[in-house]
C-alpha positions as CSV (number, residue, x, y, z in Angstrom):
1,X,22.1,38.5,-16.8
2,X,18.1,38.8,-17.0
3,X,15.8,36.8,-14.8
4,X,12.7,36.0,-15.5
5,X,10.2,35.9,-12.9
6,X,7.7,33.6,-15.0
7,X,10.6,31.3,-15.3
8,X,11.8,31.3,-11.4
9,X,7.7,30.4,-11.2
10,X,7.7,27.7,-13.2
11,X,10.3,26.0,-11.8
12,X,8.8,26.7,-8.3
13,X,5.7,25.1,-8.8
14,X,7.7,22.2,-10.4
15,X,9.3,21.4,-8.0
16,X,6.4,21.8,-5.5
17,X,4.8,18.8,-7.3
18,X,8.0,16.9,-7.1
19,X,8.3,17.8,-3.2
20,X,4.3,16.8,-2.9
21,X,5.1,13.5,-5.2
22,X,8.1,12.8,-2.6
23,X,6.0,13.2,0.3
24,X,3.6,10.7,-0.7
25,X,6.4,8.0,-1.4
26,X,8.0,8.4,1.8
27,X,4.9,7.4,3.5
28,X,4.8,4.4,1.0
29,X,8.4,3.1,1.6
30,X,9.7,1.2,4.7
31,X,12.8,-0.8,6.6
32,X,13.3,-2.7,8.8
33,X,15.7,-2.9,12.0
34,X,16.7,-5.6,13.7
35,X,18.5,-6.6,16.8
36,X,19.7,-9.1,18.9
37,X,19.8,-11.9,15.9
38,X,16.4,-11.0,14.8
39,X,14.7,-11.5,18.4
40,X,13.6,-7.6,18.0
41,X,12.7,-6.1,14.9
42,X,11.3,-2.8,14.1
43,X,9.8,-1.2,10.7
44,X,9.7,2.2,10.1
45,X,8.2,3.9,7.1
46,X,10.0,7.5,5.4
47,X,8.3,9.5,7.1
48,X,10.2,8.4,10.1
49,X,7.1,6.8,11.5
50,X,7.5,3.4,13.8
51,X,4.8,1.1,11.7
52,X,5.6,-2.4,13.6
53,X,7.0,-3.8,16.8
54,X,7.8,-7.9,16.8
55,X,9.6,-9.0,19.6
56,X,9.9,-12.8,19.7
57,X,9.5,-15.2,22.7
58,X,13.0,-15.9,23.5
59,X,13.4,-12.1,24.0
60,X,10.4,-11.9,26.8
61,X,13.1,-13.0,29.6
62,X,11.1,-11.2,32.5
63,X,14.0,-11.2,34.4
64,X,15.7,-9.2,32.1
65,X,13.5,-6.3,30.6
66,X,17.0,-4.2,30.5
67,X,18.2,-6.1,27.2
68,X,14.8,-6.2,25.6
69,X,14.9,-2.5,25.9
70,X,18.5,-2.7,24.6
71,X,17.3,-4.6,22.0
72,X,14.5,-2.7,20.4
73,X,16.6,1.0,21.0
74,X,18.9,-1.1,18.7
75,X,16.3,-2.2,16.1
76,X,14.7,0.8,16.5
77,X,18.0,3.0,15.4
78,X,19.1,0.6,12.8
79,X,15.7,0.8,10.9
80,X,16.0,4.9,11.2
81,X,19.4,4.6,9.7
82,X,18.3,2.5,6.5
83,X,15.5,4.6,5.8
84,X,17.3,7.9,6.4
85,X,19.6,6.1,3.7
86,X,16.8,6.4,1.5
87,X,15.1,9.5,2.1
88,X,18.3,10.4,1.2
89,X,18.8,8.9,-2.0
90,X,15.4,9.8,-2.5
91,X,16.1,13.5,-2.2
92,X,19.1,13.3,-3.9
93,X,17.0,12.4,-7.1
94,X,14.8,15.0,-6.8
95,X,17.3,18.0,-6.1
96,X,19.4,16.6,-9.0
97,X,16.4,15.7,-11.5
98,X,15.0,19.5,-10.5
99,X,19.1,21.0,-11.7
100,X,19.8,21.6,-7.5
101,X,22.6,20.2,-6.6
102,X,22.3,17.7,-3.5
103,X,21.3,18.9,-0.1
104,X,24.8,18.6,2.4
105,X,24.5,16.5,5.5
106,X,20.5,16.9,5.3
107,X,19.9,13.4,6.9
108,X,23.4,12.6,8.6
């Protein structure tokens, strides 16, 4: 079997682009985590970045500031999990459309 360098290049700088094309959509797509029946939520955006905090009145209990910390680890967590969901998919698009398979366990 023959390789051909100018081929192995081509696909490189393809799927550069596509990497470069993700990059710019993960800072583009968001979720959003919430806890304690909505009193917390949090939104994070692909690239893993908190965007916004909203903590609602009922959750400002100043004599409990241990379950409004509770409460926005919680949102915090769940909104990483949903977008870590779709970074994944995400990826998984872009390895398969580029003829990789999948990347194991590369967000969970």
């Amino acid at each position: 079997m023959t390789i051909n360098p100018f081929d192995i290049l081509k696909n490189a700088q393809k799927i550069q682009e596509q990497v470069s094309a993700l990059q710019e959509k993960l800072g583009e797509i968001s979720e959003t985590g919430a806890s304690g029946g909505g009193m917390v939520e949090v939104e994070v955006n692909g690239k893993m970045e908190v965007l916004s905090v909203r903590i609602s009145p009922e959750a400002l209990d100043p004599g409990d500031i241990q379950m409004l910390q509770d409460l926005t680890a919680a949102a915090v967590n769940t909104a990483l999990e949903k977008i870590k969901e779709r970074v994944k998919n995400e990826m998984g698009a872009l390895a398969g459309g580029a003829g990789f398979p999948a990347i194991p366990g590369l967000f969970g």
